[in-house]
C-alpha positions, 0 to 999 in steps of 0.5 A, a space after each residue: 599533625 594536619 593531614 595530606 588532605 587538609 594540607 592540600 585543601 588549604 593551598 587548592 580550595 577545589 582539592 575537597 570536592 576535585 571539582 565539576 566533571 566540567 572543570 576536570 575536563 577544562 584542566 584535562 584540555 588546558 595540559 597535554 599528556 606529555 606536556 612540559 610544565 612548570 611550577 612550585 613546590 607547595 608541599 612535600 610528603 614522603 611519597 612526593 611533592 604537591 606542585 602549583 601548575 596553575 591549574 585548580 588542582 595540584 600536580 603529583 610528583 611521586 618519588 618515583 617520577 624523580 630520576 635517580 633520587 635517594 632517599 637522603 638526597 630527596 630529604 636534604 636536597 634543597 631542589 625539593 623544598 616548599 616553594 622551590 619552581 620546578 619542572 616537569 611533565 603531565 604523565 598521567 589523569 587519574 579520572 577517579 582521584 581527578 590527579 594530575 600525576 606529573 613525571 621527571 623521567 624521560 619517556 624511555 625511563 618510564 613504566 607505562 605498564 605501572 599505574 603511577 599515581 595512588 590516591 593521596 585519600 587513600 593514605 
């Protein structure tokens, strides 16, 4: 089984290194926290989906960043499929994984006091 990492590599060859602090910076001013996104769905792992924004990097969608989603409607749902466009917002950059954590929740859903994006290394 490939892992998260060698799965993201392949599809954002800037995922191994995260890039220069000069392009992180350049894809920080490029997405404006709150911004509205679109993008496809590159790959899907149990705790999200890994979204071609068009930046160097991939967007995080975590599971729980997609309102009212089951567990059985996330598996079966072909909403949730590679290649599949979707839309959603920048939440967050994690500066230490150098993510770009996206949400689908409307501002009054959100937790602003979780950290909502884990690093994918760490898993």
């Amino acid at each position: 089984m490939r892992s998260v990492d060698d799965i993201l590599t392949e599809q954002f060859p800037a995922y191994g290194d995260r890039g220069t602090a000069t392009r992180w910076n350049a894809i920080k001013s490029a997405y404006a926290l709150g911004g509205a996104v679109k993008g496809r769905i590159v790959a899907k792992f149990p705790f999200g989906l890994a979204v071609d924004i068009g930046a160097p990097l991939p967007g995080l969608l975590l599971v729980t960043r997609i309102p009212n989603l089951t567990q059985e409607r996330y598996e079966e749902d072909p909403v949730f499929s590679v290649g599949t466009e979707i839309e959603a917002k920048v939440q967050v950059f994690a500066e230490n994984q150098r993510q770009i954590g996206l949400t689908q929740m409307e501002d009054a859903e959100q937790d602003h006091g979780s950290n909502v994006v884990n690093s994918v290394r760490s898993l």
